[in-house]
N, C-alpha and C positions, 0 to 999 in steps of 0.2 A: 732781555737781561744780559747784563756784561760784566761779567765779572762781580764784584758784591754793589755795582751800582744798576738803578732800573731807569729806560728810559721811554720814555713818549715816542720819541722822536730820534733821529741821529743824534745830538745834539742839547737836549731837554730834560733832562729827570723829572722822572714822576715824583712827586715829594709826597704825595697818599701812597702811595706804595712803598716809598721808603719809612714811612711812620709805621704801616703796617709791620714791616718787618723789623721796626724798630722793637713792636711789641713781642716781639716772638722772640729777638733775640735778651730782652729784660725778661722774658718767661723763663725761657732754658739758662739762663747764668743765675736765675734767682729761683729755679723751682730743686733743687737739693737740698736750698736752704730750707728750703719751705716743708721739706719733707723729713729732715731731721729735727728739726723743731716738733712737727706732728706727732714722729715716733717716739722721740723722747717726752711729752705728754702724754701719752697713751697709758702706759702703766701709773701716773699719777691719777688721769682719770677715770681707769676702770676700778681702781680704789677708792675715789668719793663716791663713784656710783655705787657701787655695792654697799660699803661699811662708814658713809663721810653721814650717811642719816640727812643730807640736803633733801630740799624740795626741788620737785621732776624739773621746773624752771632753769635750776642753780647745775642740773645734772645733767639739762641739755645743752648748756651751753659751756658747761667743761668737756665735750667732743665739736667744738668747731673746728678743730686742728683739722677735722674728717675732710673740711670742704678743700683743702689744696691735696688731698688725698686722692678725693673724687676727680678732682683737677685733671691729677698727675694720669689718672688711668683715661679720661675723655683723651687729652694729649699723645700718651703713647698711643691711640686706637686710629688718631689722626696722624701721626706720623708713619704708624703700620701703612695704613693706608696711602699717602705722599710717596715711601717706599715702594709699594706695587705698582702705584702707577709711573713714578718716575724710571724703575728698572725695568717694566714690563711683566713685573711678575704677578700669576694671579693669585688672589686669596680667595679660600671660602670661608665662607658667616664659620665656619669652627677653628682656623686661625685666631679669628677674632675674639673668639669665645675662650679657648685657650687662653690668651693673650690678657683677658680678665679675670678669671679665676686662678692663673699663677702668679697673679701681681701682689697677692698678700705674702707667695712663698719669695720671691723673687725680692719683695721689699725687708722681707724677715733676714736674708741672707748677706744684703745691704746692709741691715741696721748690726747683726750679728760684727760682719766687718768693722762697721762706724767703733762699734763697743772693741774690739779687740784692739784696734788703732789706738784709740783714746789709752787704752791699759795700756801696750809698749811705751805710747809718749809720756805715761805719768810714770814708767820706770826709766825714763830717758833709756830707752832702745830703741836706736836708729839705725839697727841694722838692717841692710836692705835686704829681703827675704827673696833669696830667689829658688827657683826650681832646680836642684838639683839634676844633671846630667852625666850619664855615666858614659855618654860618648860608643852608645849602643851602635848609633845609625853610622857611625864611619868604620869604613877597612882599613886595616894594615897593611902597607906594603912598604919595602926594603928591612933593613937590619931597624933592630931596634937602639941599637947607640946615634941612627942617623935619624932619627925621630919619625913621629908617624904622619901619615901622607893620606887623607881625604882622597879615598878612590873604590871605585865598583869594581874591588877585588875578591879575594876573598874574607868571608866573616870571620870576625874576629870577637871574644868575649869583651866583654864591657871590664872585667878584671884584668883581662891581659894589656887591655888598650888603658888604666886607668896605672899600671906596672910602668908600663913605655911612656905615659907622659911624666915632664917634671911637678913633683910635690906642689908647687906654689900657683899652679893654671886653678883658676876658678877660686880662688882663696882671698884674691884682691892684695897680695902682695906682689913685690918685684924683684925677681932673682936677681 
């Protein structure tokens, strides 16, 4: 392998090997979709199921959404795995096990996300959220009119260091 091409030979590409990875990379650009489509069916169909009075037929086949679900976890289990052995790290069977039974929490926190995104953009908020820093991990040193200086001095409060810089850092305007 060289690069994102595979070869036979010096000179040759493997063209089975590149269809292969043809399919893996159509997997991974098309499997989010695939999983937000699922979760946003899920609460339509645990509703026919229970209160929609359908026949078991009509109720089994409003959870297909399940099988790129099933998908997504066989996937991550193989990719755990491509990760251990490409880094050298090793896993035990309860990695793995782990890795399955938090994948409902892990996709619930996704979907959580998906749903909040969708809210800001139907209030047109596109503000970009970021982590607030109070600028804890840097020291002060010199005068404070000559501004502050990123150094393993002494600690300083995150209030006093937030006093000494100008109003408009971290704000997105331009003094």
């Amino acid at each position: 392998s060289h690069g994102d091409r595979v070869y036979v030979s010096n000179d040759e590409p493997d063209h089975r090997a590149l269809h292969h990875y043809a399919g893996l990379n159509c997997w991974t650009l098309t499997q989010h979709h695939s999983m937000a489509l699922a979760g946003g069916f899920l609460p339509v169909n645990l509703a026919l199921a229970l209160w929609g009075g359908l026949p078991l037929w009509a109720t089994m086949l409003a959870f297909v959404p399940l099988a790129p679900t099933v998908a997504s976890v066989v996937f991550d289990v193989c990719m755990l795995s491509e990760f251990s052995r490409d880094h050298a790290f090793p896993l035990r069977v309860r990695d793995y096990v782990l890795l399955v039974l938090l994948t409902p929490l892990y996709q619930s926190l996704l979907l959580w996300a998906a749903l909040r995104a969708c809210l800001k953009y139907w209030r047109t908020d596109f503000a970009w959220e970021k982590t607030s820093h109070a600028g804890s991990h840097l020291r002060l040193t010199g005068a404070v009119g000559q501004g502050p200086v990123a150094e393993a001095a002494s600690p300083v409060s995150a209030h006093a260091l937030a006093a000494a810089l100008p109003s408009t850092v971290g704000t997105g305007e331009r003094g």
